[in-house]
Structure formats: structure tokens, C-alpha cells
C-alpha positions as CSV (number, residue, x, y, z in Angstrom):
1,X,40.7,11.0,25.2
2,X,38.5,8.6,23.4
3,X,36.4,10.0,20.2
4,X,33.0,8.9,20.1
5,X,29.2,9.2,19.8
6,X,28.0,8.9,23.5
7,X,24.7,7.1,22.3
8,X,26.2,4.6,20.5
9,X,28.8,3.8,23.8
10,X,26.0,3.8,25.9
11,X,24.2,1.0,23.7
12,X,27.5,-0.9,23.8
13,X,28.2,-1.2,27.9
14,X,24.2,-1.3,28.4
15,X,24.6,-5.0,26.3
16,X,27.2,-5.9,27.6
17,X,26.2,-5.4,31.3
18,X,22.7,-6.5,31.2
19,X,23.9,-9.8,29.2
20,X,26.8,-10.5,32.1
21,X,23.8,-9.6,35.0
22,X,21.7,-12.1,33.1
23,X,23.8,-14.8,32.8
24,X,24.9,-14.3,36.4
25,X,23.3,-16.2,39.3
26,X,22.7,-14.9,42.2
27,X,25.6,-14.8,44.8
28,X,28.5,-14.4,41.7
29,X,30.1,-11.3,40.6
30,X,29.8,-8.8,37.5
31,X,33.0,-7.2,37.5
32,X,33.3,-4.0,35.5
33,X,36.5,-2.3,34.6
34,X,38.5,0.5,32.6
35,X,42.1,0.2,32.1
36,X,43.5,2.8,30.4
37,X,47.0,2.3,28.3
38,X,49.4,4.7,26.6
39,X,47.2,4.1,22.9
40,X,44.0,2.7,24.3
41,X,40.9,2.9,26.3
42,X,39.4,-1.1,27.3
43,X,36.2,-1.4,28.9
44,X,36.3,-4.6,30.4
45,X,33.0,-6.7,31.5
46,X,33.8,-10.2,33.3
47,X,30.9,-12.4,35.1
48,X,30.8,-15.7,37.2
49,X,28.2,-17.0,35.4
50,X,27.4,-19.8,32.8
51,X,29.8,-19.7,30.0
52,X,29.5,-20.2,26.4
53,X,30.8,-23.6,24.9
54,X,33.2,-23.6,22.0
55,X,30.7,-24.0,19.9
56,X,28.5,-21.0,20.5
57,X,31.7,-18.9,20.7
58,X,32.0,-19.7,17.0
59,X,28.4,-17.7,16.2
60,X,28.3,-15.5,18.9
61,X,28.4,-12.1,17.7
62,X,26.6,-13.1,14.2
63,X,23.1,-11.3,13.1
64,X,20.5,-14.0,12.8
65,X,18.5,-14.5,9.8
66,X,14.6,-15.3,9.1
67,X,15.2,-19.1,9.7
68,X,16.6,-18.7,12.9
69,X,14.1,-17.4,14.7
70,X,12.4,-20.8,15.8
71,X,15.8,-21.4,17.7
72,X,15.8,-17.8,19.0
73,X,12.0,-18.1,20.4
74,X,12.9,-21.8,22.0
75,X,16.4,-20.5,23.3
76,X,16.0,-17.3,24.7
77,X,19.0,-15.3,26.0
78,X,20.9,-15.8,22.3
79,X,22.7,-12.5,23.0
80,X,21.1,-11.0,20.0
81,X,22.4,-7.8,21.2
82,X,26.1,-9.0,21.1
83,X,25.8,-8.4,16.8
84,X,24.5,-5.2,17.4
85,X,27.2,-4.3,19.8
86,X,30.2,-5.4,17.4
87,X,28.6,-3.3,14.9
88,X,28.8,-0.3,17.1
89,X,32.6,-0.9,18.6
90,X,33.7,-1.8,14.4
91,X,32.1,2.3,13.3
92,X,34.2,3.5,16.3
93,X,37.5,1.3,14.7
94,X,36.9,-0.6,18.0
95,X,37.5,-4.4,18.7
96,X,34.6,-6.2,20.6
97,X,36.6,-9.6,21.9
98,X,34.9,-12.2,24.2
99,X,37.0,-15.2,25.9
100,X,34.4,-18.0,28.0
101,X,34.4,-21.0,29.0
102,X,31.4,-23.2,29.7
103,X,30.1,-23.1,33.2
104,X,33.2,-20.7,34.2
105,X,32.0,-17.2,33.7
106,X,32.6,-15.1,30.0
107,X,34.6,-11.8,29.4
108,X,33.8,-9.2,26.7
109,X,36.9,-6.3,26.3
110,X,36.0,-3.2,23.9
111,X,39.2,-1.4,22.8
112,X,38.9,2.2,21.6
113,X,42.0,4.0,20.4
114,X,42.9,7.5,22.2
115,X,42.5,10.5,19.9
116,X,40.9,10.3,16.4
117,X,43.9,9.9,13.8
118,X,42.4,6.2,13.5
119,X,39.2,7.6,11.6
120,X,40.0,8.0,7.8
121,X,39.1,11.2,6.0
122,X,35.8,10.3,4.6
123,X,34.6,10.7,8.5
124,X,32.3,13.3,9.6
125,X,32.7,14.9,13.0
126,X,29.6,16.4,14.6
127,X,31.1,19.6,16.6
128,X,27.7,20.0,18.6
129,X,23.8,19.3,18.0
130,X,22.5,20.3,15.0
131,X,26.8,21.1,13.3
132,X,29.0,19.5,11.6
133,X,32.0,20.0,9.9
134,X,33.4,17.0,7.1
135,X,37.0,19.3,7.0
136,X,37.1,19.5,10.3
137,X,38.8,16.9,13.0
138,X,37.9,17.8,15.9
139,X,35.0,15.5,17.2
140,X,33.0,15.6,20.4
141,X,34.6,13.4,23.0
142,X,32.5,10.9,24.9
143,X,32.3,12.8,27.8
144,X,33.9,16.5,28.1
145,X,33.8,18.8,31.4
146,X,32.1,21.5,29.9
147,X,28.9,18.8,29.5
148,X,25.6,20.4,32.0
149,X,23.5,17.8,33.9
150,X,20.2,17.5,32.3
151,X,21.4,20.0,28.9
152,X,19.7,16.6,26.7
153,X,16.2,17.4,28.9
154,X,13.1,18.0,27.1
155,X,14.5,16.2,23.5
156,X,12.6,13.6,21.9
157,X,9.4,14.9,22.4
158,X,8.3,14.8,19.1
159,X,9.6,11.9,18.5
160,X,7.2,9.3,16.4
161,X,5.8,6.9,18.5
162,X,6.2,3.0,17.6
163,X,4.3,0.1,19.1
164,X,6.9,-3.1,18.6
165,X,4.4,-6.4,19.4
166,X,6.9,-9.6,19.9
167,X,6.7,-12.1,22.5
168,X,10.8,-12.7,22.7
169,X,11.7,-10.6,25.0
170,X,15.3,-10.4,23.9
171,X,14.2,-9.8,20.0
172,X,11.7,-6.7,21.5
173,X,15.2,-5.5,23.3
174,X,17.3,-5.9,20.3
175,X,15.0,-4.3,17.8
176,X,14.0,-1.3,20.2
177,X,18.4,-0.5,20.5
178,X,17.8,0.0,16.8
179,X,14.8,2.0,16.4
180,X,14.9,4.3,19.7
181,X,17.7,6.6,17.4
182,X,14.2,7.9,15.8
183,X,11.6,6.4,16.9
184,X,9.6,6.2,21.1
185,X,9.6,2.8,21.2
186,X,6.8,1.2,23.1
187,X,6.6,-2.4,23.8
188,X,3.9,-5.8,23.9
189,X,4.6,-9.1,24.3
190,X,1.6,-10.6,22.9
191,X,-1.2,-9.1,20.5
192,X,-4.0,-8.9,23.7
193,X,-1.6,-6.9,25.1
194,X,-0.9,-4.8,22.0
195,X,-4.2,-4.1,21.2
196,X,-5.0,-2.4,24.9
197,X,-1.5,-0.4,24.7
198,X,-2.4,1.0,20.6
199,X,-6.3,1.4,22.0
200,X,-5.0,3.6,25.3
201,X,-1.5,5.4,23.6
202,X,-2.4,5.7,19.3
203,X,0.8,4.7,18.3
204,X,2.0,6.4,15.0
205,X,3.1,2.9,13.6
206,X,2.9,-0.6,15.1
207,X,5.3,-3.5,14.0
208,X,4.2,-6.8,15.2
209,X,5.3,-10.6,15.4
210,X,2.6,-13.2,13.2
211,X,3.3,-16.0,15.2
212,X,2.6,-15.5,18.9
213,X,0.3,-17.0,22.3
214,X,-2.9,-15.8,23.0
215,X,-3.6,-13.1,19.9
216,X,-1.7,-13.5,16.8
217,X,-0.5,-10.8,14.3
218,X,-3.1,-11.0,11.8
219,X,-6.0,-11.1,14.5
220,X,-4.2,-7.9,15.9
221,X,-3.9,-6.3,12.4
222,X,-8.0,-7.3,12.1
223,X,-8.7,-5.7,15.1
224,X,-6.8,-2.6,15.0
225,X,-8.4,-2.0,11.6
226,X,-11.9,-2.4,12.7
227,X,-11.7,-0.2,15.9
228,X,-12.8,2.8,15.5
229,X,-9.6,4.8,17.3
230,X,-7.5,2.6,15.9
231,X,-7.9,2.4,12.4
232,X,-5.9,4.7,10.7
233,X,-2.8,3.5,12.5
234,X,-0.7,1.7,10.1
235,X,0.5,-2.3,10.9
236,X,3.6,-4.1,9.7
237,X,4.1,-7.6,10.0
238,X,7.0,-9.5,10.3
């Protein structure tokens, strides 16, 4: 059995799915596998689609930094999520590998270790909502048969509510896999749009984008502060 936080698993095969479908054209194949071995537990995602050059392999799974994101918003489909998705697999003592070549298709493998004798001591187990035990070593599985459809129903409802403006659509993705652990993430690609979704739903917070079409962030930030409903929301921009 593989030990880990379902959440975080989800987030991992969710990236790596979408990014093979996207990638993909239509009339190739997404294949998705699990092969299990006597130590470990490989999810395996392979697609027909473009391929990655040598090159981008080299920076694939790397976090970008404030001067990249010209080339993020004139190259969209960067994999953002891929960083992200490393991250996860490495807090899990997972490998994230990814073989491609250019215009033959790319495979991602994630390889858990069965049981949890992998985790050092300084790891703490949660045993159910709300528990958790730092002596003890007995995590919760990722999925066990004692689980009840719909026992996660009605949680998250007071959950703060945060309006992410940002015309990349990938960077609105990437950010809202980070934030949706405590925050209801609501989404805008441009400030016009922002400004009808903070008038209609009063978002707790709003982060937006400066530099976007039709309304920028500052001309949002102006507007949310002089509407009357709006005003007390706070706006961060990045």
C-alpha cells in the first residue's frame, strides 16, 4: 500500500493528465497506467503528442522567476504545473521522471514506495481529520476500503473566498493548485472581467495581474476602491 495525502496525489495525476490531453492532438492517444512492483507503485502518463526538445527537457520541471514571465505570457502551455508536481511526488520521497522527444509524444512516471519505512522520524502522520499522532506510524493510505462516497461533502464551506485576476491561463491554473488548500479560488482573465465577478460574488481578497488587455491592475484596484460594494475588499498586486 502506498502512504500518502490523497490531495496532494490528486494535484499530481490532475497535471500530469491535463498537460498530456493538452499537448495531444486530436486523433492520438493519452495512455494512463499503474504498474505495480514488489517495492513500488508507478503511475505512468504517456501521450502522442508534441514532444519537448532537449533543450526544454533541461528546464522543465523548474519554478519560474519574476523575469520570466514575459516568456510565460508569449509561450503559453510552459508546464508551470510540472514544478509544482515534482514538489509534491519529492514530500512523498517520490521521483517525478519525464523521457520526450520532439514531435514523438513525452512520458512522465511517478514512483511511490509501498509502505512508509521511507519517511524519516521527524514525519507526522495524520490518523484522521482533525488527529494526528508525530509517535505514531501508521498513516492514512491513499485510498482505504473503509472510505464512504461523499464522507468529504459539505467541507470547505467556510472557506475564504479569493478572486485570482491573470490573463495566462496556465499561471491562473498553477496559482489556484496552490491556494485552493485554504482558500475558494475564483477566477478572471482580465480586470473587466474581475471587476463584474468581485461586484456580483464580494470576494474576501482579490490578487490580480498589473499588466493585462482591456483593464489593467491598477485601473481594477481604482475601481474596486471607489465602488461602493466593493471597497472594503482588499487588492494585491503582482
Amino acid at each position: 500500500m502506498v502512504w500518502a495525502d490523497k490531495d496532494k496525489i490528486e494535484k499530481i495525476a490532475y497535471n500530469l493528465i491535463t498537460n498530456a490531453l493538452k499537448f495531444t492532438p486530436r486523433g492520438k492517444r493519452v495512455n494512463i497506467s499503474v504498474i505495480k512492483t514488489s517495492d513500488n507503485l508507478e503511475l505512468i502518463v504517456a501521450d502522442q503528442g508534441t514532444g519537448l526538445s532537449r533543450e526544454k527537457m533541461k528546464d522543465l520541471f523548474m519554478r519560474f522567476g519574476s523575469d520570466d514571465r514575459e516568456v510565460i505570457s508569449l509561450q503559453p502551455g510552459t508546464g508551470i504545473g510540472l514544478s509544482l508536481s515534482r514538489e509534491l511526488a519529492e514530500l512523498h520521497r517520490a521521483e517525478l521522471k519525464a523521457e520526450s522527444e520532439e514531435g514523438k509524444g513525452a512520458t512522465f512516471r511517478v514512483i511511490f514506495r509501498l509502505g512508509f519505512a521511507h519517511f524519516d522520524n521527524e514525519t507526522e502522520f495524520v490518523l484522521a481529520d482533525g488527529q494526528s499522532s508525530p509517535s505514531s506510524r501508521l498513516p492514512k493510505p491513499v485510498m482505504s476500503e473503509n472510505d464512504e462516497p461523499g464522507e468529504d461533502e459539505g467541507e470547505g464551506d467556510d472557506e475564504p473566498v479569493l478572486l485570482f485576476v491573470e490573463d495566462n491561463e496556465e499561471l491562473r491554473s498553477f496559482i489556484k493548485i496552490i491556494l485552493s488548500d485554504g482558500f475558494h479560488v475564483i477566477e478572471a482573465g482580465n480586470g473587466i472581467e474581475g471587476f463584474e465577478i468581485a461586484r456580483s460574488q464580494l470576494p474576501d481578497i482579490i490578487i490580480t495581474d498589473l499588466m493585462m488587455p482591456e483593464m489593467d491592475g491598477l485601473e481594477l484596484a481604482r475601481r474596486i476602491r471607489e465602488e461602493v460594494t466593493t471597497s472594503h475588499i482588499p487588492v494585491v498586486g503582482t
